[in-house]
C-alpha positions in Angstrom: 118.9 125.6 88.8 118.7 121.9 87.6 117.4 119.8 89.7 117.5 115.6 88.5 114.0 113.9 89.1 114.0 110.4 89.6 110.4 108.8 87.3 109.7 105.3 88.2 108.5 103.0 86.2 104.9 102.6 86.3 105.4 106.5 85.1 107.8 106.3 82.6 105.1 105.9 79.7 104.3 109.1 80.4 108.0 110.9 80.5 108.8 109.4 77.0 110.5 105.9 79.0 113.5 108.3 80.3 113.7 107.1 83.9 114.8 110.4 85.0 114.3 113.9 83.7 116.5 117.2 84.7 114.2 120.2 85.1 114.5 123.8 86.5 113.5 125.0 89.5 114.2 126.0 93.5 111.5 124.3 95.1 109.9 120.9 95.1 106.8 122.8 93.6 108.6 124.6 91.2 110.3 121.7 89.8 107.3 119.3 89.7 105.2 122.2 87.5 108.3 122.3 85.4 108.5 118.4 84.9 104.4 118.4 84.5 104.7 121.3 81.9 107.3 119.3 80.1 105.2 116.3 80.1 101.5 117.0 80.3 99.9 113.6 80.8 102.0 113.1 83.9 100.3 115.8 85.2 96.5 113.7 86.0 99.5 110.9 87.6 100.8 113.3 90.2 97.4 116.1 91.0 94.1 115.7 91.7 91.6 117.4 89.9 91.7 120.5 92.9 95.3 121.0 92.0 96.9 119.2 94.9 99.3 116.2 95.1 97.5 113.0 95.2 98.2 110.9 98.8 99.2 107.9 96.9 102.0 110.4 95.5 104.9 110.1 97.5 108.0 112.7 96.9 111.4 112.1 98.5 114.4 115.0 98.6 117.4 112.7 98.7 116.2 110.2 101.4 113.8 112.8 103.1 110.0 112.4 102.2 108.4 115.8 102.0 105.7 116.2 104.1 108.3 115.8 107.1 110.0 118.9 105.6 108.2 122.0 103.9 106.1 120.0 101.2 105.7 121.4 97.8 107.7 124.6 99.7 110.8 122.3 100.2 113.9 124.7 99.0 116.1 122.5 96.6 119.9 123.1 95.7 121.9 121.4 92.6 122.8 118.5 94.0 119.5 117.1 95.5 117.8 114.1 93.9 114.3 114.4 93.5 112.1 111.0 93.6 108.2 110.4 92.8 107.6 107.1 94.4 104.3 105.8 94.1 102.4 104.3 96.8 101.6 100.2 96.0 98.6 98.7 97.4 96.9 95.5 96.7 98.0 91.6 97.0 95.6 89.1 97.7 94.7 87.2 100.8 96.0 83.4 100.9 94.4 81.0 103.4 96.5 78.4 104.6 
């Protein structure tokens, strides 16, 4: 089944600049190996070195972030959206 991924883009340099990407697959897992297969140096972006997502790696179904459902287990169906939405951290302090 195809499943739309949404690449944002601080990521796009690594998904030749297409700011989404259909792939195959029937779970949140299953798709993101598929999208990592089809672009390898996404792959260090997405997993740590032990093969897990990284927690600065935030994955939505639709509206619905992941780890409030089943994770990388998450059953998808055609019509669901996937988006990779990096955390942001940083800024600087201002005194007033």
């Amino acid at each position: 089944m195809s499943v739309k991924v949404l690449i944002p883009t601080p990521l796009r340099n690594y998904t030749e600049q297409k700011g989404e990407v259909v792939v195959e697959g029937h779970t949140v897992g299953e798709v993101l190996i598929q999208l990592t297969s089809l672009h390898p140096s996404l792959k260090p972006h997405l997993y740590a070195e032990n093969g897990r997502l990284r927690s600065f790696v935030n994955i939505y179904v639709n509206d619905e972030d992941i780890r409030h459902l089943l994770k990388e287990e998450t059953a998808l169906s055609e019509k669901d959206i996937l988006s990779i939405v990096p955390a942001i951290a940083g800024g600087c302090h201002v005194s007033f």
